[in-house]
C-alpha positions in Angstrom: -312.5 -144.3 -80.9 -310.7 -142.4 -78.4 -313.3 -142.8 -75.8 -312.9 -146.9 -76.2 -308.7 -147.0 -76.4 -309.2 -144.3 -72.9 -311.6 -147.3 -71.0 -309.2 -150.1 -72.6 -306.8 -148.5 -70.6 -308.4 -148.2 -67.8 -309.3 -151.7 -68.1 -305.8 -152.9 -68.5 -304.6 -150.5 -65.5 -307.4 -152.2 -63.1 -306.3 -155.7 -64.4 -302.8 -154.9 -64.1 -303.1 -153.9 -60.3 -305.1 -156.9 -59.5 -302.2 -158.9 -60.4 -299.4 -160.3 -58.5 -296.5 -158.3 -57.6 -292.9 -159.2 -57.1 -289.3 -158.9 -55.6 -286.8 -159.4 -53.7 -285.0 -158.7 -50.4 -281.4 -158.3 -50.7 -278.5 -157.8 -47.9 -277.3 -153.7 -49.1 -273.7 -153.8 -48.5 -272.9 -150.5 -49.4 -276.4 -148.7 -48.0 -277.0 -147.6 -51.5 -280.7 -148.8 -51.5 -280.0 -150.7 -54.8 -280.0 -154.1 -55.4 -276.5 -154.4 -56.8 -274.0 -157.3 -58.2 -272.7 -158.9 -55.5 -274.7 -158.4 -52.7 -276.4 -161.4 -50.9 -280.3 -162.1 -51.1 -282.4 -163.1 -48.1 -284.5 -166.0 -48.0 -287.2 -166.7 -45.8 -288.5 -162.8 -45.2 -291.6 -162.3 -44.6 -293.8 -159.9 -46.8 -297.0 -158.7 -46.0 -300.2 -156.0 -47.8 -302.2 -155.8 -44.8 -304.3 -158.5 -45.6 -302.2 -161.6 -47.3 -298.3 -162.9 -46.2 -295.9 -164.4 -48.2 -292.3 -165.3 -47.9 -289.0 -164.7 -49.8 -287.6 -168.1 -51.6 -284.2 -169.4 -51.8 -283.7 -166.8 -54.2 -285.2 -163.9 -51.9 -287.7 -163.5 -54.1 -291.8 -162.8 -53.7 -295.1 -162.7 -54.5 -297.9 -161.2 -53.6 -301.5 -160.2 -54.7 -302.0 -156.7 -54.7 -305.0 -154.5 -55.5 -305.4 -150.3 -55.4 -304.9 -148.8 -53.2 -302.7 -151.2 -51.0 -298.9 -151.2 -49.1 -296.6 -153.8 -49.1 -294.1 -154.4 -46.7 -291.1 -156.0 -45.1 -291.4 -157.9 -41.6 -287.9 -157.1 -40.4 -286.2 -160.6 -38.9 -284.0 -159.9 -36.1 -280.6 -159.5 -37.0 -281.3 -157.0 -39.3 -281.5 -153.3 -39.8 -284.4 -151.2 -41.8 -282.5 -148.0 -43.8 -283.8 -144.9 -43.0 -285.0 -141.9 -44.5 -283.5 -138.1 -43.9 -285.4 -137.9 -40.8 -284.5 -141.3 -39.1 -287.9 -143.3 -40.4 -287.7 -146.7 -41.0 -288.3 -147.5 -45.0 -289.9 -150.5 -45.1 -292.5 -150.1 -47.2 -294.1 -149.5 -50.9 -297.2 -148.1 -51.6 -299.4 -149.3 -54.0 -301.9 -146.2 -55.4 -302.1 -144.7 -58.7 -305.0 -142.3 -57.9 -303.4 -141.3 -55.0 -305.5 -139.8 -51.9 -308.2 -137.3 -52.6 -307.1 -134.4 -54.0 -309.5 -132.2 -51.6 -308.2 -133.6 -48.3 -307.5 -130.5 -45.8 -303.7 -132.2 -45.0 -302.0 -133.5 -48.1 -302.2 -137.4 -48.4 -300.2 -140.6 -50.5 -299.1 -138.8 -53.6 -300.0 -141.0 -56.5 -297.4 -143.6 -57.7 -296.5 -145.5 -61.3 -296.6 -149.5 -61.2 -293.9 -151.1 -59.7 -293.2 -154.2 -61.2 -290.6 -155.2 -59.6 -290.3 -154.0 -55.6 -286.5 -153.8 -54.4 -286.4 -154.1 -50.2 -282.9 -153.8 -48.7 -282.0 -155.1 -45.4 -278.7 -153.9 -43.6 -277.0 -156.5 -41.5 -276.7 -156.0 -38.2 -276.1 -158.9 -34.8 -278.7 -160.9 -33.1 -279.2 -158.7 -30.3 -281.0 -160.4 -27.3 -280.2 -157.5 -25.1 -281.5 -154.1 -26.1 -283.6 -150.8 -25.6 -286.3 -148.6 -27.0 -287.0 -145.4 -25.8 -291.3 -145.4 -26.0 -292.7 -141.8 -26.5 -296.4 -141.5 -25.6 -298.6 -138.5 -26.9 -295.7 -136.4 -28.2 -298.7 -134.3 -29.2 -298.0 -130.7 -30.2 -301.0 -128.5 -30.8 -299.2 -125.5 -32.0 -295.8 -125.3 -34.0 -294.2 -123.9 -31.3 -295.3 -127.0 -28.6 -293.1 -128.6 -31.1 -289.9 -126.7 -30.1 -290.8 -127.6 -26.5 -290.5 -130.8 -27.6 -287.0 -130.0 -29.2 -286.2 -128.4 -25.8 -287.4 -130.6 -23.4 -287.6 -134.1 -24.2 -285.4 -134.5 -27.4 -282.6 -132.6 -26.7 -282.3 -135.1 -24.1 -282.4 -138.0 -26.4 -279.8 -136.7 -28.8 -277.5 -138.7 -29.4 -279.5 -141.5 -27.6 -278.1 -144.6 -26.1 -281.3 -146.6 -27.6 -281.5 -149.0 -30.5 -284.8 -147.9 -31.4 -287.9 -145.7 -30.6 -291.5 -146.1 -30.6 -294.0 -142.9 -30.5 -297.6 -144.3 -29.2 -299.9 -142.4 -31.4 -301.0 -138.8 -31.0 -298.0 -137.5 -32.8 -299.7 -134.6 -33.5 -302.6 -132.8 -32.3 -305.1 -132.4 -35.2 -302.9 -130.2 -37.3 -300.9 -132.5 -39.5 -299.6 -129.8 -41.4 -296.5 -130.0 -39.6 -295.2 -133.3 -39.6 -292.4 -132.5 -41.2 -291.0 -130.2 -38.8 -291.7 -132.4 -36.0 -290.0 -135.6 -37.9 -286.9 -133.4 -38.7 -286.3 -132.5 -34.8 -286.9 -136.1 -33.8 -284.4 -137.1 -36.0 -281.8 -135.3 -34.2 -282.4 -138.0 -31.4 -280.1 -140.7 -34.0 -282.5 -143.7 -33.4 -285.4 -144.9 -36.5 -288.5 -144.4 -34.9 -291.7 -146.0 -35.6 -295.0 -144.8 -35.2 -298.4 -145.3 -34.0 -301.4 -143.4 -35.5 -303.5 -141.7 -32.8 -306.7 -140.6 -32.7 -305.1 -137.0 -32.8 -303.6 -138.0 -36.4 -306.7 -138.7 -38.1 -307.6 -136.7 -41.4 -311.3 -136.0 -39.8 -312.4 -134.2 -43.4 -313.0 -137.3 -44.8 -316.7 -139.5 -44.5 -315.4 -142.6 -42.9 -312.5 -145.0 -41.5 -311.3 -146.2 -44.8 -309.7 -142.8 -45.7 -308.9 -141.5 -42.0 -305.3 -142.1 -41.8 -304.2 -141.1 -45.2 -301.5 -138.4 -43.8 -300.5 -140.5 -41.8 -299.8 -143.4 -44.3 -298.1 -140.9 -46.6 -295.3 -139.7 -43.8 -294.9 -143.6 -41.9 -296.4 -146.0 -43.9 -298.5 -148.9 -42.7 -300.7 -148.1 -39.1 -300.5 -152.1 -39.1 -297.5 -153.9 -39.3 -294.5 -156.0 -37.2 -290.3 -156.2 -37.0 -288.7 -158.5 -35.1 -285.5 -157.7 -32.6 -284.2 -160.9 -30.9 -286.8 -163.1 -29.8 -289.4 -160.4 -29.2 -291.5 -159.8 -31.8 -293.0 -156.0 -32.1 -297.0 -155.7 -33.4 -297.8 -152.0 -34.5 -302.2 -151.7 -34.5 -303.7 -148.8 -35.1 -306.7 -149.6 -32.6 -308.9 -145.8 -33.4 -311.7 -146.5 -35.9 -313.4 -142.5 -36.8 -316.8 -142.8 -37.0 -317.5 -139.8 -39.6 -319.0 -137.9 -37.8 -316.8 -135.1 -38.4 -317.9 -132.0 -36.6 -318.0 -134.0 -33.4 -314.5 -135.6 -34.4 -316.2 -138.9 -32.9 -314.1 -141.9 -32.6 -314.5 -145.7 -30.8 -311.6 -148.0 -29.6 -311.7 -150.8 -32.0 -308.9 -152.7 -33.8 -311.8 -154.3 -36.2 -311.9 -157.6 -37.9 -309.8 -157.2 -40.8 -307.1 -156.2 -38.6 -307.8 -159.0 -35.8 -307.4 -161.4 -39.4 -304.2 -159.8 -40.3 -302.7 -160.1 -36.9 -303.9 -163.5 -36.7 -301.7 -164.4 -39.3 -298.9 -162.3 -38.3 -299.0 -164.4 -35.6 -298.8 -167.5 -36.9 -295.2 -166.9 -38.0 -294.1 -165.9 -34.1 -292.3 -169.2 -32.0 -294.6 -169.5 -28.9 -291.6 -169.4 -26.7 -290.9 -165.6 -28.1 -292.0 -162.2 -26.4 -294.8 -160.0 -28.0 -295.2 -156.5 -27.6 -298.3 -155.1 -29.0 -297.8 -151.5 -30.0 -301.2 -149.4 -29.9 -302.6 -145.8 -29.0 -305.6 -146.7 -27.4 -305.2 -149.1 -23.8 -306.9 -152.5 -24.0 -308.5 -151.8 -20.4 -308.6 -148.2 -18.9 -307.4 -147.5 -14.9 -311.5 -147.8 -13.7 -311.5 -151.2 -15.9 -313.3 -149.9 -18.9 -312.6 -152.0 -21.6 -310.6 -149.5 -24.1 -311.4 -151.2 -27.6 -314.6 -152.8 -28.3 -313.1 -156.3 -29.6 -311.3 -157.0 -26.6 -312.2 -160.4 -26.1 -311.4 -161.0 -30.0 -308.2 -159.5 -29.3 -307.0 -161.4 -25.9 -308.7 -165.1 -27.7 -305.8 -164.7 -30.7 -303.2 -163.1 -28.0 -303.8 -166.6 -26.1 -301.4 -168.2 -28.5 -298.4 -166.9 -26.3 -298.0 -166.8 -22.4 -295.5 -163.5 -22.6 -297.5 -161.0 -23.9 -296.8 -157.3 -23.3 -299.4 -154.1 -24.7 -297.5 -150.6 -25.0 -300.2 -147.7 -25.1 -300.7 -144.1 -24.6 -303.9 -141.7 -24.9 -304.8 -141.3 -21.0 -301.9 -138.9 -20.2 -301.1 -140.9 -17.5 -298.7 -143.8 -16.4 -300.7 -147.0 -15.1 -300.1 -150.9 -14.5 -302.6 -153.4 -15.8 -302.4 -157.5 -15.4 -305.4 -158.3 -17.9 -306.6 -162.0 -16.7 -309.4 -164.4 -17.3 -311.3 -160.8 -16.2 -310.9 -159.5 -19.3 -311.1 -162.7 -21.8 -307.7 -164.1 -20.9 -307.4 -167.7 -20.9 -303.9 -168.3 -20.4 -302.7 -168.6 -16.9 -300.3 -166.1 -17.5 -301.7 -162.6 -18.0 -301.0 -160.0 -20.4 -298.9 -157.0 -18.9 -300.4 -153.5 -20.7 -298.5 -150.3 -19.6 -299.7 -147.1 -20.6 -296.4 -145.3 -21.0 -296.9 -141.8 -19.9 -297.2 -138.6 -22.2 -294.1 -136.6 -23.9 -296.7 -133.5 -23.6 -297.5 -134.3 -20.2 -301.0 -132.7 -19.4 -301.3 -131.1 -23.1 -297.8 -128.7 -22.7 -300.7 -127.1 -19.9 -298.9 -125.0 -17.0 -296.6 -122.6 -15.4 -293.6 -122.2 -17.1 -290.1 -123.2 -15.6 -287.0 -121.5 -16.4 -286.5 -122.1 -19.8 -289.9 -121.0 -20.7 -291.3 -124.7 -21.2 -294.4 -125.5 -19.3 -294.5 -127.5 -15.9 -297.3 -130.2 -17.7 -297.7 -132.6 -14.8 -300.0 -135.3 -16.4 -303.3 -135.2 -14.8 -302.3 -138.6 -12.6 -299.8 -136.5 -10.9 -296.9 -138.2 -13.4 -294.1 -135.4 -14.5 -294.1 -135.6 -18.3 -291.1 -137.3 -20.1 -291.1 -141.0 -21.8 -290.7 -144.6 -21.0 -288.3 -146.9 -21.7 -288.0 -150.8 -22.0 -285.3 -153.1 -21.9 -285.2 -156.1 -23.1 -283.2 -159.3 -22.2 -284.2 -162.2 -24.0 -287.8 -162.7 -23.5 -287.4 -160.4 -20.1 -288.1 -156.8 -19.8 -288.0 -154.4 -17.4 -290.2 -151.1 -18.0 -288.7 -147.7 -16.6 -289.6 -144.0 -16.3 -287.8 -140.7 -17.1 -289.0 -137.6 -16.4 -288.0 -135.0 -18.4 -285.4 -132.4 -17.3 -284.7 -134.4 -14.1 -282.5 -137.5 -13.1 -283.3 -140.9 -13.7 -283.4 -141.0 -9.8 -286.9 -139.0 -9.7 -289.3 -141.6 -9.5 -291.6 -140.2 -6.5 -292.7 -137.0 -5.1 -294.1 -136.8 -1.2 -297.0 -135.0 -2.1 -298.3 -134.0 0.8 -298.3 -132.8 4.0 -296.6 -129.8 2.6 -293.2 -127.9 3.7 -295.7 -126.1 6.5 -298.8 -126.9 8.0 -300.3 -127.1 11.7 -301.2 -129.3 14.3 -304.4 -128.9 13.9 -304.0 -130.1 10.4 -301.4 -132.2 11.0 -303.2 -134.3 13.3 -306.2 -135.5 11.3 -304.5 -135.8 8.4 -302.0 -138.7 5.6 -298.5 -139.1 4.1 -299.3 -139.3 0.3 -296.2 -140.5 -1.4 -296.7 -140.4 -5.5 -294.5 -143.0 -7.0 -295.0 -142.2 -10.8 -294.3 -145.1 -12.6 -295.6 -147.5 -9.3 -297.7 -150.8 -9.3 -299.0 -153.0 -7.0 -295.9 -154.9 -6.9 -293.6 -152.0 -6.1 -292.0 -152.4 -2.4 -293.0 -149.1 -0.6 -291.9 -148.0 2.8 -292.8 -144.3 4.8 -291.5 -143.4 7.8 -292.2 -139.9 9.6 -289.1 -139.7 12.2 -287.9 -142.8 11.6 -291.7 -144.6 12.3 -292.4 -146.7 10.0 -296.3 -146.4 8.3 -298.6 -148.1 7.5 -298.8 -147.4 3.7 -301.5 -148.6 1.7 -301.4 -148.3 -2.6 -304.9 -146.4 -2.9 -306.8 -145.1 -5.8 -307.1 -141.3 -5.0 -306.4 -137.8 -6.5 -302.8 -136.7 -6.1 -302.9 -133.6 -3.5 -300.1 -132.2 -5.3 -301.5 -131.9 -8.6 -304.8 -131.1 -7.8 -303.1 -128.1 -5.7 -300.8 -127.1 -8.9 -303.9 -127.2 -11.0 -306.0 -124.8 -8.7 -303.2 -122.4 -8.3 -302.8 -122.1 -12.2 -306.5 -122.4 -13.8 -305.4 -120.0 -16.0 -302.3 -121.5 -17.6 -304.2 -125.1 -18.0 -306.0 -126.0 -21.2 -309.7 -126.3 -20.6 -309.9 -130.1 -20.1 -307.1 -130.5 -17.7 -308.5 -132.2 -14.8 -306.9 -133.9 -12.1 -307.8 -137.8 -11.9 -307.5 -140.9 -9.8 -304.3 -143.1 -10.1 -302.9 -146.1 -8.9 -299.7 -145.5 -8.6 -300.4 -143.5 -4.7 -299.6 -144.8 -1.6 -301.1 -143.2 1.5 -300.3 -143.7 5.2 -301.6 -142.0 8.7 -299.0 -139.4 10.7 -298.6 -141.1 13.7 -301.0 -140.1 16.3 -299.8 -137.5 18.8 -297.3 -135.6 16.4 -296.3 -132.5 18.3 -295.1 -129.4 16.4 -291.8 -128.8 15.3 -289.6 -130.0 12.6 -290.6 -133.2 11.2 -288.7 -135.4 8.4 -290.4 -137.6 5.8 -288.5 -140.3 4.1 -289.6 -142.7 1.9 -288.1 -146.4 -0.1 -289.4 -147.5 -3.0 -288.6 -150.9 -4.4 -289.7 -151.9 -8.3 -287.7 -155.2 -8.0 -284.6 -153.7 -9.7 -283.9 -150.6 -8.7 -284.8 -148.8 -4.8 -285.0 -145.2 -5.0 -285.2 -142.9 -2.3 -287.0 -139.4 -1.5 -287.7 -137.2 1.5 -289.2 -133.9 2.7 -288.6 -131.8 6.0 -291.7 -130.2 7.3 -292.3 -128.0 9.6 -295.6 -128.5 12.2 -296.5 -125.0 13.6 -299.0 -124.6 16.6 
């Protein structure tokens, strides 16, 4: 008899979860994170479970069909706030797991939950900012708990206190040890800004057989690796674009944002004005430097991406900062092409390198880039995509990387000006002159000579992958023929369309 009332229940818990869940989405007045008397519901809030929307009625209340395991979630509207957790994470979401993860995972997952019958999501209002800023932190990426205190150090002590509305870390939070995810959460929320995450392919649980189960940390600490918010008329798409292939000695992984994801952004979609901005949030780049497509459902992505003519992708994962127009090249039929930036690395070439003064290492990113983090700012449906290098000014945008402070005619005389402008594209305005010549400069696809040089001078202080590689973002131009020796001046402008920045470097020529 037992045995039957024990499957009954069973039953009835399977039915139960199969059923549709409700709530509501209320203004919190008091940032009490209860629905109280008094305070104001929200209609027309969008609700999603990673598959199905739905929105709030008149009486900002929903529905949705829900199954185990699942996660709802709000779409934040613009002119709204998420709350927060302890650490500054946006709570926006519920999970839906009775079971919880498997208990065996090497990294704890999603803790199992009761039934919520009834899901409360508070909202804190805020003003319909068309003009604002997000501080986008690529590869954070600390192998070791103490790469998380040069984090602390280097990059968000920086931050604290930051001028931002909001953050966005590009996947690769970690490095394969998600054991400390609290520790790193805690000194990112001294930077006073919700942050919202990206799963990387470096935040996988790879103890599990396949895709399904992959991200199970993950979910547990941020929530959802799909999901959008709106700010203004810009509206912010979060993929998680890494798909494990269980092969877990190897770690093996593809780029691929799949089809049930493609489906739910599809529909995500649907609910965006055309005339509105969209930012697409991932860890792995649509198109890589060379033009290798990144994920292998490109073209699905770019045909449901055609929707909209203003179309930005945010990405990480190469440790490098590059410029991509994606066109009718890679599946774009729009006239207008989509803009991808790959946005740099907090970690900069893996926290590889000498150490500077405060014991930190000097992890020039393997494209020649200082490491630090981007930032965007938005106006309207305008932005304008910048670069900070950590520990240095805002000014430090380029580095003349060679000829060095010394060389000789002999050398001199066959060889270029290589200017580095780190966050450079095609579309920069760049100028050299040697004495006040102008060059000739031409944006090439080369090796930077100063980071190859720093890399063979410390082979010992570099993790074993670190390689110098080709980038964009280099201009190179000839020393004017018959350059005698002596004392010689560099100087170089660089224009982004904004801003002009300037840099040079006194060498001396020696027979």
């Amino acid at each position: 008899m037992k045995k039957y009332f024990a499957l009954i229940i069973i039953i009835l818990t399977q039915f139960l979860y199969a059923q549709t869940m409700r709530g509501v989405v209320f203004e919190d007045t008091n940032s009490d994170g209860k629905f109280n008397e008094g305070e104001s519901v929200i209609p027309g809030v969008i609700i999603s479970n990673k598959t199905d929307f739905t929105k709030t009625d008149n009486n900002g209340e929903f529905t949705i069909e829900c199954n185990d395991p699942d996660i709802v979630f709000v779409v934040k509207p613009a002119g709204y706030r998420l709350p927060v957790d302890k650490n500054n994470l946006p709570v926006f979401w519920r999970h839906v797991n009775l079971k919880g993860s498997p208990a065996d995972l090497e990294f704890p997952g999603i803790k199992g939950s009761i039934y919520e019958e009834y899901i409360h999501f508070p909202l804190l209002k805020s003003e319909v900012k068309t003009r604002f800023s997000a501080v986008l932190l690529g590869d954070p990426q600390p192998q070791y708990i103490e790469e998380v205190d040069y984090i602390k150090n280097d990059v968000a002590s920086e931050l604290a206190g930051s001028r931002f509305d909001f953050g966005i870390a590009l996947g690769d939070i970690l490095f394969d040890d998600l054991s400390f995810y609290n520790y790193y959460n805690e000194v990112m929320s001294k930077i006073e800004i919700p942050i919202f995450n990206v799963a990387g392919n470096h935040d996988e649980n790879y103890d599990v057989e396949n895709d399904s189960l992959a991200t199970e940390t993950f979910h547990s600490v941020y929530g959802p690796t799909a999901y959008s918010f709106n700010e203004g008329k810009v509206h912010f798409v979060v993929l998680d674009n890494v798909e494990y292939l269980g092969e877990q000695n190897d770690r093996k992984y593809i780029g691929k944002i799949g089809t049930k994801q493609l489906e739910w952004l599809k529909k995500d979609l649907s609910f965006v004005p055309a005339d509105n901005l969209v930012v697409i949030n991932v860890h792995i780049p649509f198109v890589y430097s060379n033009g290798r497509h990144g994920i292998e459902d490109l073209k699905e992505t770019m045909k449901i991406l055609d929707n909209f003519d203003n179309v930005l992708v945010l990405a990480g994962h190469t440790h490098t900062l590059e410029s991509t127009e994606l066109g009718s090249d890679f599946g774009r039929q729009s006239p207008v092409p989509v803009f991808q930036k790959i946005c740099g690395a907090v970690c900069g070439s893996w926290w590889s390198g000498p150490k500077d003064e405060r014991g930190i290492p000097v992890a020039e990113m393997t494209d020649g880039s200082p490491n630090g983090y981007a930032i965007a700012e938005f106006d309207g449906t305008d932005y304008y995509l910048s670069y900070k290098a950590a520990r240095f000014s805002s000014d430090y945008q380029m580095r003349i990387s060679y000829p060095e402070a010394e060389t000789t005619l002999s050398g001199i005389d066959t060889s270029s000006v290589y200017l580095k402008v780190f966050n450079g594209d095609k579309n920069w305005q760049i100028k050299i002159f040697f004495d006040d010549q102008l060059l000739q400069a031409e944006n090439v696809y080369e090796v930077d000579p100063f980071t190859a040089r720093l890399y063979d001078a410390n082979k010992d202080k570099l993790k074993s992958w670190v390689r110098p590689q080709k980038t964009r973002s280099i201009w190179k131009a000839p020393v004017p023929e018959g350059t005698g020796a002596g004392i010689h001046v560099i100087r170089a402008t660089a224009f982004d369309g904004k801003n002009e920045y300037t840099t040079s470097q006194i060498i001396t020529v020696k027979e």
